[in-house]
C-alpha positions as protocol buffer text, in pm:
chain_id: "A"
residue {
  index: 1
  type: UNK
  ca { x: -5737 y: -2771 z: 6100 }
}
residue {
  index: 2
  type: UNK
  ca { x: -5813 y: -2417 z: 5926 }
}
residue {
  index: 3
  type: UNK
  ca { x: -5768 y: -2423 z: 5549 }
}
residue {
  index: 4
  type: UNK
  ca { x: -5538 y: -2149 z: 5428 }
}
residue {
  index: 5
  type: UNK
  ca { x: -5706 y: -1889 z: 5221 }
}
residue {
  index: 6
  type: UNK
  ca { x: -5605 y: -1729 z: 4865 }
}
residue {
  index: 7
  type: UNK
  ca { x: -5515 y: -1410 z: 4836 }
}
residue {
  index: 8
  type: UNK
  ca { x: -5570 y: -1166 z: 4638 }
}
residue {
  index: 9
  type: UNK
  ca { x: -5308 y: -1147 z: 4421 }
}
residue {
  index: 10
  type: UNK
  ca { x: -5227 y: -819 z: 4145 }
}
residue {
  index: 11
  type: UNK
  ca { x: -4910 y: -1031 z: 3989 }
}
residue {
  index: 12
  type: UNK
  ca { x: -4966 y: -1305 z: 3744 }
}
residue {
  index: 13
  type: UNK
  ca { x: -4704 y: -1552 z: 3628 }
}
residue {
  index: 14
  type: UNK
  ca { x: -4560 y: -1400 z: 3328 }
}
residue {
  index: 15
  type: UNK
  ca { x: -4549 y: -1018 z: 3455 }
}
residue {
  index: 16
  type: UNK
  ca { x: -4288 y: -811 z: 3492 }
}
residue {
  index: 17
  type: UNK
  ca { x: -4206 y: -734 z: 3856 }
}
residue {
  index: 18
  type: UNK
  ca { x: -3952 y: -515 z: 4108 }
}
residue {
  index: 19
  type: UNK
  ca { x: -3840 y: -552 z: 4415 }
}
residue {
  index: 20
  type: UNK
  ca { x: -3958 y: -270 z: 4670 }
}
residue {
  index: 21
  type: UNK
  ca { x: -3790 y: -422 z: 4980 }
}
residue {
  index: 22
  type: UNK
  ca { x: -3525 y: -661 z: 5119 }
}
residue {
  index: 23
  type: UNK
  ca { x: -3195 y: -777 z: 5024 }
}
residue {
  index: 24
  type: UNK
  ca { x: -3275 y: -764 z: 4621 }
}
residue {
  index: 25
  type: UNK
  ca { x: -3439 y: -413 z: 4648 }
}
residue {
  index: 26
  type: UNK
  ca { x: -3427 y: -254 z: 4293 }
}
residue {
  index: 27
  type: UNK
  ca { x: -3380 y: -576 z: 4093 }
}
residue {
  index: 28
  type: UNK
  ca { x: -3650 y: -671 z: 3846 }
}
residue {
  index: 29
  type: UNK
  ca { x: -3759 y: -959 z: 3662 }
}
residue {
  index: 30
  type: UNK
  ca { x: -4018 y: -1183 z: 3571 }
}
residue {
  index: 31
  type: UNK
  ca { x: -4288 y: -1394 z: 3734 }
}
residue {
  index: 32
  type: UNK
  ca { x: -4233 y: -1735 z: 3686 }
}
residue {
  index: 33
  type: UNK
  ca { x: -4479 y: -1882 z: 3957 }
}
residue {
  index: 34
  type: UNK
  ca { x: -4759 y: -1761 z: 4199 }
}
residue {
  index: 35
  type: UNK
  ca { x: -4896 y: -1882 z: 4483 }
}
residue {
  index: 36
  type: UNK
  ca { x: -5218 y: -1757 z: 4661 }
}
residue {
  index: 37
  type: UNK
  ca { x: -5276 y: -1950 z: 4903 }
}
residue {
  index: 38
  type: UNK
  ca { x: -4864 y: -1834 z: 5072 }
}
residue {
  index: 39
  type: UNK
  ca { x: -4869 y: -1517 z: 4920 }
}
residue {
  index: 40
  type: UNK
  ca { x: -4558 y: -1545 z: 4733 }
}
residue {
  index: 41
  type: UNK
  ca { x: -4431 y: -1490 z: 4420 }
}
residue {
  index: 42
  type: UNK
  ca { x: -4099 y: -1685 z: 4276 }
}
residue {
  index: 43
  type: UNK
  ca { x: -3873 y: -1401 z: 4018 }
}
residue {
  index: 44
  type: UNK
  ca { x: -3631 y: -1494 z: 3770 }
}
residue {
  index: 45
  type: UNK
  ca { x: -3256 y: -1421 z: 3885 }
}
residue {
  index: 46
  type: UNK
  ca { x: -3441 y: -1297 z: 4196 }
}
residue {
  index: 47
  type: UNK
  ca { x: -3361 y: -1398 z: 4584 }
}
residue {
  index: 48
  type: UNK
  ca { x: -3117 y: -1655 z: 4452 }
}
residue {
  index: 49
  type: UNK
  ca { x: -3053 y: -1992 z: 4725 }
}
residue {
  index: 50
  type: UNK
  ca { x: -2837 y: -2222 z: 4704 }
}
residue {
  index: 51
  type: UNK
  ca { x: -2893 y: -2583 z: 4660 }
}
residue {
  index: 52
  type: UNK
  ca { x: -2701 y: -2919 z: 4760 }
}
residue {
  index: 53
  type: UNK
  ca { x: -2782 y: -3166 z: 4499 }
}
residue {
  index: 54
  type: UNK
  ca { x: -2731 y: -3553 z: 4475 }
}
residue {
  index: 55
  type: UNK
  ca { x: -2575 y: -3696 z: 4184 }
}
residue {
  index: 56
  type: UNK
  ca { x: -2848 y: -3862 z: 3976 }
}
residue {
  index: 57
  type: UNK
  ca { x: -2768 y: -4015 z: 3626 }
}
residue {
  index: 58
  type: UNK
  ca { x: -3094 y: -3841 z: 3434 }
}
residue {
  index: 59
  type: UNK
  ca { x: -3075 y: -3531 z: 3580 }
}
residue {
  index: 60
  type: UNK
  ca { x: -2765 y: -3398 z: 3698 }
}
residue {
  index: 61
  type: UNK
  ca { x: -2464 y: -3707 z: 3719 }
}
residue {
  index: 62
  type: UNK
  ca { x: -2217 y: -3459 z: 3894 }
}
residue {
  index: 63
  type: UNK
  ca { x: -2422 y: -3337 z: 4199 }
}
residue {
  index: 64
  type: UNK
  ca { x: -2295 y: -3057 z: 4364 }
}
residue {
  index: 65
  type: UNK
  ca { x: -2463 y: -2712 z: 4485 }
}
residue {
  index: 66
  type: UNK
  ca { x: -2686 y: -2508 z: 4250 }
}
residue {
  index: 67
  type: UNK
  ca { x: -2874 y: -2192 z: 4242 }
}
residue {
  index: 68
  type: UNK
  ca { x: -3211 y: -2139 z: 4209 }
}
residue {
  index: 69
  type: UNK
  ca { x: -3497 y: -1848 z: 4267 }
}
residue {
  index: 70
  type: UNK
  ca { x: -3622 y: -1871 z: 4601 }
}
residue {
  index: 71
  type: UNK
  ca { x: -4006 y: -1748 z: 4675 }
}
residue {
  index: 72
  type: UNK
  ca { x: -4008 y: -1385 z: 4768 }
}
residue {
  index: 73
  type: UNK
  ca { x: -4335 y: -1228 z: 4931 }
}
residue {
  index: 74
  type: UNK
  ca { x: -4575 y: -1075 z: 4724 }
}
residue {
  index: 75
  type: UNK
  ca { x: -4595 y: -764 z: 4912 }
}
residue {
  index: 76
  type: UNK
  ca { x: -4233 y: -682 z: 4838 }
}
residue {
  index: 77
  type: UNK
  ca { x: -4323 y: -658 z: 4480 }
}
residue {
  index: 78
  type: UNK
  ca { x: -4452 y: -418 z: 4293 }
}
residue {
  index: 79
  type: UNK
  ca { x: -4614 y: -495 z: 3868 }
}
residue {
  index: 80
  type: UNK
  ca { x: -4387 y: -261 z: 3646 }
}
residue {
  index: 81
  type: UNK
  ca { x: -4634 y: -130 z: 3352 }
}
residue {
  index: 82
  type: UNK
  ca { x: -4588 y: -240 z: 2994 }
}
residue {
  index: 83
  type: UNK
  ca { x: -4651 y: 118 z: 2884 }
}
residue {
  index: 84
  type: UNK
  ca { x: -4521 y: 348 z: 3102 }
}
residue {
  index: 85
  type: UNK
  ca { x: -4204 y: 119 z: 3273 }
}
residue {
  index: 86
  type: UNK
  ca { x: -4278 y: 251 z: 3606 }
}
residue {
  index: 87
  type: UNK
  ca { x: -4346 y: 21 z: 3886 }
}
residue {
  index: 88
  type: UNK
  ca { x: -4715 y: 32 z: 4023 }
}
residue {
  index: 89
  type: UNK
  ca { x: -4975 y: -5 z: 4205 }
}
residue {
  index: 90
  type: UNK
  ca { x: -5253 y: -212 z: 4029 }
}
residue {
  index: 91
  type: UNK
  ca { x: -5585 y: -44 z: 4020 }
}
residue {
  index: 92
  type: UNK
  ca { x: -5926 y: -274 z: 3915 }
}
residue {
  index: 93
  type: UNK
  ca { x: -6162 y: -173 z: 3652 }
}
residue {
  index: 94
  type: UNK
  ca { x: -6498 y: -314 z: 3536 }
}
residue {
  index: 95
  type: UNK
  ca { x: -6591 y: -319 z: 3146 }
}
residue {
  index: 96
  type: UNK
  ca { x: -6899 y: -347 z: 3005 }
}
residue {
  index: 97
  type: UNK
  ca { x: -6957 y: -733 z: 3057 }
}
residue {
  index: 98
  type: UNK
  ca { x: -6873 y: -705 z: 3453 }
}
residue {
  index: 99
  type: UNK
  ca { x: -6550 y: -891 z: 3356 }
}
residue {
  index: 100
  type: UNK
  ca { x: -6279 y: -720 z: 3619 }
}
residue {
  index: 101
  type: UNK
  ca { x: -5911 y: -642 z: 3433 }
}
residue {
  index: 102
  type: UNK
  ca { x: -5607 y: -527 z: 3583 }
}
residue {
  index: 103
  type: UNK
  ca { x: -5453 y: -125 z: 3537 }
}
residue {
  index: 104
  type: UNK
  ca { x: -5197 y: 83 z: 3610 }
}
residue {
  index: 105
  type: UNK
  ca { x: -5236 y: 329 z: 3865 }
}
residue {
  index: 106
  type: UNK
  ca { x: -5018 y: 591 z: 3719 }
}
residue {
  index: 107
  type: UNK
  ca { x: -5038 y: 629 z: 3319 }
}
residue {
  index: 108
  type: UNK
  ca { x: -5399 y: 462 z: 3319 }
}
residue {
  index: 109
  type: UNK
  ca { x: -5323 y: 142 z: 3044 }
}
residue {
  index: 110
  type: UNK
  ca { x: -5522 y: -171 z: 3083 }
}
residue {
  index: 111
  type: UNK
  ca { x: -5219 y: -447 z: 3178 }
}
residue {
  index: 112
  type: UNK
  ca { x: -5441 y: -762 z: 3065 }
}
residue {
  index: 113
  type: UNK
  ca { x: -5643 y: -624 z: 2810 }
}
């Protein structure tokens, strides 16, 4: 069996993202996991499921249904800028070490530093 391959992915856990398509179009939020190798991204208060859950005396003694982020795909997000607060696309850019770092494609800023 084939492994599945990581890809290349221009949102980190942490960023700030929109949604470009689908039934949460327009919402934003942050990153709180990514996942190369399925190419998808879970958002905060983004693509909300609900959940049945069992009653269990540590966690949760009533039970009942919850809600919780669902994974959305990547490429239905776009990285909003710190700077600029625009949603964009992520250009690449090498400094003077060789060390590759993440920027904005329409003000220019460097997103990690």
């Amino acid at each position: 069996m084939e492994r599945a391959r990581a890809m290349k992915m221009n949102i980190r856990k942490g960023d700030t993202v929109k949604v470009i398509s689908g039934r949460d179009k327009g919402k934003q939020g942050e990153a709180l996991s990514v996942s190369p190798t399925s190419g998808k991204v879970v958002v905060h208060q983004v693509n909300m499921a609900r959940k049945a859950v069992k009653p269990d005396p540590k966690k949760n003694p009533q039970g009942g249904i919850i809600e919780m982020p669902a994974p959305i795909q990547a490429s239905n997000l776009k990285l909003v800028c710190p700077r600029c607060e625009k949603p964009t696309k992520v250009k690449r850019s090498k400094d003077a070490e060789g060390k590759s770092s993440r920027k904005c494609g329409k003000c220019g800023e460097l997103i990690d530093g």
